[in-house]
HTML snippet that shows the backbone in 3Dmol.js (N, CA, C, O; Angstrom):
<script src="https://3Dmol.org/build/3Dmol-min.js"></script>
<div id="view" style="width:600px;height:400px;position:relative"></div>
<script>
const pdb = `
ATOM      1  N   UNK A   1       0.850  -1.178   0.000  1.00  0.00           N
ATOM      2  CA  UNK A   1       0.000   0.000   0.000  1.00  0.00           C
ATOM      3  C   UNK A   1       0.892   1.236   0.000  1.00  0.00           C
ATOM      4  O   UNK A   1       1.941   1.432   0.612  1.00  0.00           O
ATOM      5  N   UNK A   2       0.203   2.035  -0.854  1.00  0.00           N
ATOM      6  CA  UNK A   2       1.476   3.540  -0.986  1.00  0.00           C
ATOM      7  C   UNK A   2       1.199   4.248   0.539  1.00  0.00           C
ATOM      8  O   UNK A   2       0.551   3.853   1.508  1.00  0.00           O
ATOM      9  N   UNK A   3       1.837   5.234   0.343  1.00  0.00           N
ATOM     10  CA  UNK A   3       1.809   6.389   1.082  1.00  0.00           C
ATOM     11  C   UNK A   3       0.538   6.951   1.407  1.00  0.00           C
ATOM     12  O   UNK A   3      -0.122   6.918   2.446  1.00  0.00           O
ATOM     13  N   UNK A   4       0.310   7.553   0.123  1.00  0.00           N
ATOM     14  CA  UNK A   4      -1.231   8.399  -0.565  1.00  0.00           C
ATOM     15  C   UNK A   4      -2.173   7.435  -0.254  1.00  0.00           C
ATOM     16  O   UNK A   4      -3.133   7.931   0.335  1.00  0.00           O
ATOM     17  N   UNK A   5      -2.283   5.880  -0.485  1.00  0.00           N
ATOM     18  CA  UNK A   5      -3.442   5.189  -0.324  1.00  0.00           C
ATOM     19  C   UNK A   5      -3.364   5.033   1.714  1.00  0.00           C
ATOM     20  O   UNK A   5      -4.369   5.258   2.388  1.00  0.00           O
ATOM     21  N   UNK A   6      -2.415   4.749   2.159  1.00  0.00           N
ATOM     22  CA  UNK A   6      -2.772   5.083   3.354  1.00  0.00           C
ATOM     23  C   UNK A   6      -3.043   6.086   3.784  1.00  0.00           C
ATOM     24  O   UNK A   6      -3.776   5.966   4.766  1.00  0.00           O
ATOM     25  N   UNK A   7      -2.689   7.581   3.404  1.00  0.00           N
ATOM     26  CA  UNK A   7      -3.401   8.716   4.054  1.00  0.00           C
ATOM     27  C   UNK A   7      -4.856   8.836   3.804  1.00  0.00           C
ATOM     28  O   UNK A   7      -5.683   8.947   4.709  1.00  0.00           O
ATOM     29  N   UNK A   8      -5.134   8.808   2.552  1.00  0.00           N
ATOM     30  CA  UNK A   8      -6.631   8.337   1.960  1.00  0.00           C
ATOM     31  C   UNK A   8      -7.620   7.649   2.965  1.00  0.00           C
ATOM     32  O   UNK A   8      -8.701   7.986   3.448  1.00  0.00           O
ATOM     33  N   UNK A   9      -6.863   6.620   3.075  1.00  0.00           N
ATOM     34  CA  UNK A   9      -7.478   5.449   4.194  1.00  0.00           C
ATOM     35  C   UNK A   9      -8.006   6.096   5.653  1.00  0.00           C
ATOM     36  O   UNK A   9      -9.072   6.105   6.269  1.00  0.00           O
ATOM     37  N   UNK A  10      -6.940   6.518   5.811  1.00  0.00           N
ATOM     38  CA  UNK A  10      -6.611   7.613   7.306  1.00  0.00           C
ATOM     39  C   UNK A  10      -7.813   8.251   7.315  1.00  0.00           C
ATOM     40  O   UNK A  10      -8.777   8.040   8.052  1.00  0.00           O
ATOM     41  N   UNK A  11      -7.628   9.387   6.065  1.00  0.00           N
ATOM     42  CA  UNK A  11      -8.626  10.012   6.357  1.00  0.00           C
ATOM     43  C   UNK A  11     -10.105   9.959   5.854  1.00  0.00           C
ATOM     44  O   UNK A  11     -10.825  10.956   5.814  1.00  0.00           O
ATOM     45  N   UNK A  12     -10.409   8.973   5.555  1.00  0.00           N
ATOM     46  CA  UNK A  12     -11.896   8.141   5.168  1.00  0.00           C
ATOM     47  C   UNK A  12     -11.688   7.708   6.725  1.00  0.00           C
ATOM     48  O   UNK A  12     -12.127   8.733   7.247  1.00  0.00           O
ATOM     49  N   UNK A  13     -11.405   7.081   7.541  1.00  0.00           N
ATOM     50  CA  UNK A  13     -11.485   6.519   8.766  1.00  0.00           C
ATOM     51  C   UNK A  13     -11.813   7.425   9.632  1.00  0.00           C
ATOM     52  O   UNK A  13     -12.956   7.410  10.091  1.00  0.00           O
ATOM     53  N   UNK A  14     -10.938   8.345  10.013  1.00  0.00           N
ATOM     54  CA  UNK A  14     -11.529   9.765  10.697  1.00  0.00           C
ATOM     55  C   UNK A  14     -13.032  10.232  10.469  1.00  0.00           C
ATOM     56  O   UNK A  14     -13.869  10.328  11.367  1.00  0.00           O
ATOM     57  N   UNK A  15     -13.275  10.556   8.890  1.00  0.00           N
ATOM     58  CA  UNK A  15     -14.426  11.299   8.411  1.00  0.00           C
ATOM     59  C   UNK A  15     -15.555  10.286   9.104  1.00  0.00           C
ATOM     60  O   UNK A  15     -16.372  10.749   9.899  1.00  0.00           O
ATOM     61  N   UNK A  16     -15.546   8.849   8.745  1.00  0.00           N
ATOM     62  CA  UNK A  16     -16.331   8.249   9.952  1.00  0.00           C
ATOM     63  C   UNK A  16     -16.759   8.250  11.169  1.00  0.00           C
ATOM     64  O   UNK A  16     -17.921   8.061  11.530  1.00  0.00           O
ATOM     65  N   UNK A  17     -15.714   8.489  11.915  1.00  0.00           N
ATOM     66  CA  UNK A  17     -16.104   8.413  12.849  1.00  0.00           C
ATOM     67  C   UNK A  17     -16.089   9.604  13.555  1.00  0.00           C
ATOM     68  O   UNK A  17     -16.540   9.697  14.697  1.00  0.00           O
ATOM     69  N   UNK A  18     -15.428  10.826  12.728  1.00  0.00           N
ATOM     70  CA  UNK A  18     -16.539  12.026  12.927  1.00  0.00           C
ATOM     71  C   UNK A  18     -18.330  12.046  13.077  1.00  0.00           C
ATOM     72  O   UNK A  18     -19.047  12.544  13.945  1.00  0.00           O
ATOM     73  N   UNK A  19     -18.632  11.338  11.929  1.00  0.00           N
ATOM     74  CA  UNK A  19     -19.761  11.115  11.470  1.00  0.00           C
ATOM     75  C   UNK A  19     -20.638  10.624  12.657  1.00  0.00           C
ATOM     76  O   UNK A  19     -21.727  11.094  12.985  1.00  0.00           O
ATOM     77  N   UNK A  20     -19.982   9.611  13.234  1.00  0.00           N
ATOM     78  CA  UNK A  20     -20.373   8.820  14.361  1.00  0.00           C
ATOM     79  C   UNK A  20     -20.439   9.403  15.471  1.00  0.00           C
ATOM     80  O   UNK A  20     -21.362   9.034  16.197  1.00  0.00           O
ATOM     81  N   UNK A  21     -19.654  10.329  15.918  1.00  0.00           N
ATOM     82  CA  UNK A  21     -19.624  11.161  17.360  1.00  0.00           C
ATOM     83  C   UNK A  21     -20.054  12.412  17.092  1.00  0.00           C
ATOM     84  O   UNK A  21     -20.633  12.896  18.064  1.00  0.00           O
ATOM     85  N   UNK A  22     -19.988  13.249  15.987  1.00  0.00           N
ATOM     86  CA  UNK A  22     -20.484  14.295  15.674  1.00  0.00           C
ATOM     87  C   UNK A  22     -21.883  14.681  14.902  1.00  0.00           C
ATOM     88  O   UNK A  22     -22.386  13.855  14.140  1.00  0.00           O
ATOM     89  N   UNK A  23     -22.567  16.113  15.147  1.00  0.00           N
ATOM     90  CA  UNK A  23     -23.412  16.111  14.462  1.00  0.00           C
ATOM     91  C   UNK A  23     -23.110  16.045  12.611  1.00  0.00           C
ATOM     92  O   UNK A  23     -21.997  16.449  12.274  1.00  0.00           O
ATOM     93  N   UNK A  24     -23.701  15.741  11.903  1.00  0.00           N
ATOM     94  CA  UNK A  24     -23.191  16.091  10.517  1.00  0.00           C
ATOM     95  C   UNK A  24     -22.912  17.102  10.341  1.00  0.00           C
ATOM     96  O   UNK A  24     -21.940  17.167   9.588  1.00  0.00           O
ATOM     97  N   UNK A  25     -23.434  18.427  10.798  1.00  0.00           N
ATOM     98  CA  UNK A  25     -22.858  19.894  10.178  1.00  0.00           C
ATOM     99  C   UNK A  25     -21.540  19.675  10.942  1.00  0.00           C
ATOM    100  O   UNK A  25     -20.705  19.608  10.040  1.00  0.00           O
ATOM    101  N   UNK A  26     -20.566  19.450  12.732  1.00  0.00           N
ATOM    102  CA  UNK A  26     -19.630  19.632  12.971  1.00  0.00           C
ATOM    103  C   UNK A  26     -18.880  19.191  12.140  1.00  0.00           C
ATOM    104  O   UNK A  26     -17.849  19.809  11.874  1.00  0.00           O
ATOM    105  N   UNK A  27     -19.282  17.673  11.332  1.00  0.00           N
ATOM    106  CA  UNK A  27     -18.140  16.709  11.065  1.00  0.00           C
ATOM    107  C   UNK A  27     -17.894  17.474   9.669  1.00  0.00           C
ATOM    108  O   UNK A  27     -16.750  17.454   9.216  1.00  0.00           O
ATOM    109  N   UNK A  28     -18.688  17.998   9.118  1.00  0.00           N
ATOM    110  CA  UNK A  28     -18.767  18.779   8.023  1.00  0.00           C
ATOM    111  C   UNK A  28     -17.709  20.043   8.249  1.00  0.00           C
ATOM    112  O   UNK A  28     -16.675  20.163   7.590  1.00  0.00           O
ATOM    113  N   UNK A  29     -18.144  20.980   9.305  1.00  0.00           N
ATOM    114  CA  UNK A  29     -17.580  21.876   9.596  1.00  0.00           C
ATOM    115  C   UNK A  29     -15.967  21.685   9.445  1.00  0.00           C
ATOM    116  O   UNK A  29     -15.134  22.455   8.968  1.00  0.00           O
ATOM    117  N   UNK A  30     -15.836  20.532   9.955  1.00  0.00           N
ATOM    118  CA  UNK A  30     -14.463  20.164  10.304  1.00  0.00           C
ATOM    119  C   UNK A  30     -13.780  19.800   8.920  1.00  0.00           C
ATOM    120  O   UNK A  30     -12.602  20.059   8.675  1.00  0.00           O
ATOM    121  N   UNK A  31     -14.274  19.442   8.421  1.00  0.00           N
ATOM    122  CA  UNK A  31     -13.505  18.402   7.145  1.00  0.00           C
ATOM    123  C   UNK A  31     -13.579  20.237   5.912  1.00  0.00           C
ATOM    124  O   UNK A  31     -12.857  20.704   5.031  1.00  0.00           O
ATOM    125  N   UNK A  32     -14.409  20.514   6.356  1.00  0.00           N
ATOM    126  CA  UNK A  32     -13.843  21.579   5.226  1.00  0.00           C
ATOM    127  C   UNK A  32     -12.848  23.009   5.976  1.00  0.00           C
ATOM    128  O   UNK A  32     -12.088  23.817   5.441  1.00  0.00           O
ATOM    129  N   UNK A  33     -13.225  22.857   7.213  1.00  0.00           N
ATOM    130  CA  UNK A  33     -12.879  24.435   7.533  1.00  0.00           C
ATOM    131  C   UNK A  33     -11.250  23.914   7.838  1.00  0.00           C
ATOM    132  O   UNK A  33     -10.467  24.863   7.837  1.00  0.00           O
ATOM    133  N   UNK A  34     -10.627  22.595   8.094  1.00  0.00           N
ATOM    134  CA  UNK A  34      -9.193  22.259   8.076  1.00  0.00           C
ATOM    135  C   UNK A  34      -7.943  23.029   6.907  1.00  0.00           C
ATOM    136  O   UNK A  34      -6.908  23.681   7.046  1.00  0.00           O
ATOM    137  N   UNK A  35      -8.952  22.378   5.472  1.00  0.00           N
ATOM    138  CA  UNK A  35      -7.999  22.679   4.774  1.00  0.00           C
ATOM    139  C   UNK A  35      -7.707  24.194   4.560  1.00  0.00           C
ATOM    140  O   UNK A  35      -6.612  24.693   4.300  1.00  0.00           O
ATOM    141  N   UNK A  36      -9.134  24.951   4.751  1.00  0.00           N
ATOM    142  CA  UNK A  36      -9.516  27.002   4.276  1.00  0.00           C
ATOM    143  C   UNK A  36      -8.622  27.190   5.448  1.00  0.00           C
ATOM    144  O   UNK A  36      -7.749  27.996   5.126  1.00  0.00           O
ATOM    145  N   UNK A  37      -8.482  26.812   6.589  1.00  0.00           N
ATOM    146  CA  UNK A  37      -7.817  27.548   7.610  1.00  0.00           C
ATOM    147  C   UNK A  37      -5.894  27.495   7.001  1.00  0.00           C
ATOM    148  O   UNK A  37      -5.080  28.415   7.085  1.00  0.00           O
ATOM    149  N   UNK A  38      -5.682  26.121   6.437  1.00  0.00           N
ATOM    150  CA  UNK A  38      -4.631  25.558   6.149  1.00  0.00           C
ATOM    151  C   UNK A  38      -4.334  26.481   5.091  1.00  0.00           C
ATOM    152  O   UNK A  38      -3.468  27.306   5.385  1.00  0.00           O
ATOM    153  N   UNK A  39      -4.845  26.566   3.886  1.00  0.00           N
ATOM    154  CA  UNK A  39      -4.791  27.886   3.103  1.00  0.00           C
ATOM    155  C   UNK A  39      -4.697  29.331   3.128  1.00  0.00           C
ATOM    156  O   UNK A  39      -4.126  30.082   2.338  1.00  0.00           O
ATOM    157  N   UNK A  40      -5.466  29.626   4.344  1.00  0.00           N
ATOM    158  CA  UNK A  40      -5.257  31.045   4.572  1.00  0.00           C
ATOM    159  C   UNK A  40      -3.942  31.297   5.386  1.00  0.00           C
ATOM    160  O   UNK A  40      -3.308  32.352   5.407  1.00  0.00           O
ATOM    161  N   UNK A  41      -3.664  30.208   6.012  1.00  0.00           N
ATOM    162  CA  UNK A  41      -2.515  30.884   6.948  1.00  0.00           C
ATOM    163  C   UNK A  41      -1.128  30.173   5.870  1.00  0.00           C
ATOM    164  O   UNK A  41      -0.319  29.463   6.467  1.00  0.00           O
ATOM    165  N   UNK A  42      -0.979  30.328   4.792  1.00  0.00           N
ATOM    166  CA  UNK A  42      -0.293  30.343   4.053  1.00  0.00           C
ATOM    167  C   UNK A  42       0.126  32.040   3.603  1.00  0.00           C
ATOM    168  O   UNK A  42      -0.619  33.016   3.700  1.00  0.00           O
ATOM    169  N   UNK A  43       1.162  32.018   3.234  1.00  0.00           N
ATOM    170  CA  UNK A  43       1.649  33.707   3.281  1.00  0.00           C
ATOM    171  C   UNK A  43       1.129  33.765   1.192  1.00  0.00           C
ATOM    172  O   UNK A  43       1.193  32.956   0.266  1.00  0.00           O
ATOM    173  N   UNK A  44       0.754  34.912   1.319  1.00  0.00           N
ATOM    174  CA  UNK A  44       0.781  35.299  -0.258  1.00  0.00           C
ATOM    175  C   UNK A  44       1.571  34.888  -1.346  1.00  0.00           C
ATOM    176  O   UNK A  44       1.044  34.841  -2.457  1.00  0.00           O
ATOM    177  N   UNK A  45       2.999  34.520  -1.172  1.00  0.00           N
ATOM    178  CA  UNK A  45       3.895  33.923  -2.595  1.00  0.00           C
ATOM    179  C   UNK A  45       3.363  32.294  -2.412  1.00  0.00           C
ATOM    180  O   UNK A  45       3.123  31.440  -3.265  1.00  0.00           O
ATOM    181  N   UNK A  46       3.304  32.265  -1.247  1.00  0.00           N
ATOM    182  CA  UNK A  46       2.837  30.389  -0.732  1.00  0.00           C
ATOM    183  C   UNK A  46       1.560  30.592  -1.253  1.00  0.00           C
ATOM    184  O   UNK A  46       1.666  29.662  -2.053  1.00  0.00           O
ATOM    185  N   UNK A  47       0.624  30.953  -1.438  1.00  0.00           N
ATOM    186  CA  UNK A  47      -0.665  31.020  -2.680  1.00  0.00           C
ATOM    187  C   UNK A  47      -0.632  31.119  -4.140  1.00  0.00           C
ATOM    188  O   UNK A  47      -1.683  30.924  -4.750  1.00  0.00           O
ATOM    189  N   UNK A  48       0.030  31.291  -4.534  1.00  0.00           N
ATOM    190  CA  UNK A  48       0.298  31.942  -5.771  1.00  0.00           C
ATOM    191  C   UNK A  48       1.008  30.931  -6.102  1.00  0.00           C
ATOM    192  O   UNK A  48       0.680  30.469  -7.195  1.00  0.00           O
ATOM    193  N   UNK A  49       2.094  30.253  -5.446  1.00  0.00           N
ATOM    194  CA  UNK A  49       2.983  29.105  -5.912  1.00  0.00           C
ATOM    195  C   UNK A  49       1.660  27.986  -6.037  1.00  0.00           C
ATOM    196  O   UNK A  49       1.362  27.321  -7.029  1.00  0.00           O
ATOM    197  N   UNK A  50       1.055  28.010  -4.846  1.00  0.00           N
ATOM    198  CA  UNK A  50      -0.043  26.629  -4.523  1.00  0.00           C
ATOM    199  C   UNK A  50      -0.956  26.552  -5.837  1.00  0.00           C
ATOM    200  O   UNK A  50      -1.449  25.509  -6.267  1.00  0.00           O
ATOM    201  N   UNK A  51      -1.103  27.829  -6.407  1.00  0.00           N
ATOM    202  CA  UNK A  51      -2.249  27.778  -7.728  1.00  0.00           C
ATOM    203  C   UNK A  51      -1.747  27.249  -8.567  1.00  0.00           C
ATOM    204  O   UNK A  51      -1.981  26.155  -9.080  1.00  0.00           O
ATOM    205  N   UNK A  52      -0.746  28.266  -8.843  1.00  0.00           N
ATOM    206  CA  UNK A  52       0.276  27.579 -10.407  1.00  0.00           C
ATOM    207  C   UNK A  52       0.568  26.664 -10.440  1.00  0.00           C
ATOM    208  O   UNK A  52       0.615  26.163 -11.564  1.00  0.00           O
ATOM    209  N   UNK A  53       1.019  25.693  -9.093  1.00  0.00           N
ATOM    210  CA  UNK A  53       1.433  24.235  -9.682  1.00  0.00           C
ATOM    211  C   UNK A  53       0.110  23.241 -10.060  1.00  0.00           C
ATOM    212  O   UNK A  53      -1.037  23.390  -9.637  1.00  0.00           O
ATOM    213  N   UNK A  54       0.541  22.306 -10.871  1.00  0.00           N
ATOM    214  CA  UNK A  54      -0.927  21.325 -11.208  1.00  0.00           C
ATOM    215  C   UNK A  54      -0.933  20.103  -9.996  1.00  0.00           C
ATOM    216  O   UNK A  54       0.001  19.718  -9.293  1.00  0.00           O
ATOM    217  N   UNK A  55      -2.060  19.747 -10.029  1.00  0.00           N
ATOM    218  CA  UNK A  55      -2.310  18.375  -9.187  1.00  0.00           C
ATOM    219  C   UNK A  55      -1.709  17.503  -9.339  1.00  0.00           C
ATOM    220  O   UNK A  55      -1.506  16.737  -8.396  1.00  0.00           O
ATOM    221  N   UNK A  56      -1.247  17.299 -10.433  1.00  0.00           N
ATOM    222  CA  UNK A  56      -0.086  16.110 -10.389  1.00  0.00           C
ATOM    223  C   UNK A  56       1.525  16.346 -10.010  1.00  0.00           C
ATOM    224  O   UNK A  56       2.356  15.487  -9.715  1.00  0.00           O
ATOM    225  N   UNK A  57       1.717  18.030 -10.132  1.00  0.00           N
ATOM    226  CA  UNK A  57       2.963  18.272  -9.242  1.00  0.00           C
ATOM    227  C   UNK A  57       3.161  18.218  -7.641  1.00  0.00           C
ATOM    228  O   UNK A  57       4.150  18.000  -6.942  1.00  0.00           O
ATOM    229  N   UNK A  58       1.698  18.533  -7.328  1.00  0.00           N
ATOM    230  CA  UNK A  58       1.618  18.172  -6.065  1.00  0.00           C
ATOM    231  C   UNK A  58       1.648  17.037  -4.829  1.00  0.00           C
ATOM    232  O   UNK A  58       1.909  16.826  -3.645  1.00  0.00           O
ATOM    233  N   UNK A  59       1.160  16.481  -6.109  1.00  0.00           N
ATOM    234  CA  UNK A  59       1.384  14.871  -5.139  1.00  0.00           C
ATOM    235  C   UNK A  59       2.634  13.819  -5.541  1.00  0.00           C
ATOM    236  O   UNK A  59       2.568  12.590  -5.567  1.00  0.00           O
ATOM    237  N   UNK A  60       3.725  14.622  -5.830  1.00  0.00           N
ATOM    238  CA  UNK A  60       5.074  14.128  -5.436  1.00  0.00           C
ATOM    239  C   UNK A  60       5.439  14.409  -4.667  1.00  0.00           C
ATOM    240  O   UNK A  60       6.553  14.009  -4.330  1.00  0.00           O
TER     241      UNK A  60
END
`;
const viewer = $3Dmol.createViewer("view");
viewer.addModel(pdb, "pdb");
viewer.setStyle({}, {cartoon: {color: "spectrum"}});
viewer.zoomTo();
viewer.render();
</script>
């Protein structure tokens, strides 16, 4: 199993059992407001780099 298919895994496992202990809007809340928070507190050239590269540069 790669890398990527275990983080995948990881985090399908979490989102569960968010699901399970949380209301749906928290578990919701959570799974999206992670990455926007993760994005914003990125500095301005760190945005601009993050756009321009493609999805497949990223996941090397």
């Amino acid at each position: 199993m790669s890398k990527n298919a275990k983080v995948a895994a990881g985090g399908v496992a979490v989102g569960i059992i968010l699901l399970i202990w949380l209301p749906w809007w928290a578990a919701l809340l959570i799974v999206l407001g992670a990455p926007t928070a993760a994005y914003l507190m990125l500095d301005p050239s760190q945005r601009r780099r993050l756009r321009r590269v493609s999805r497949k540069e990223l996941r090397r």
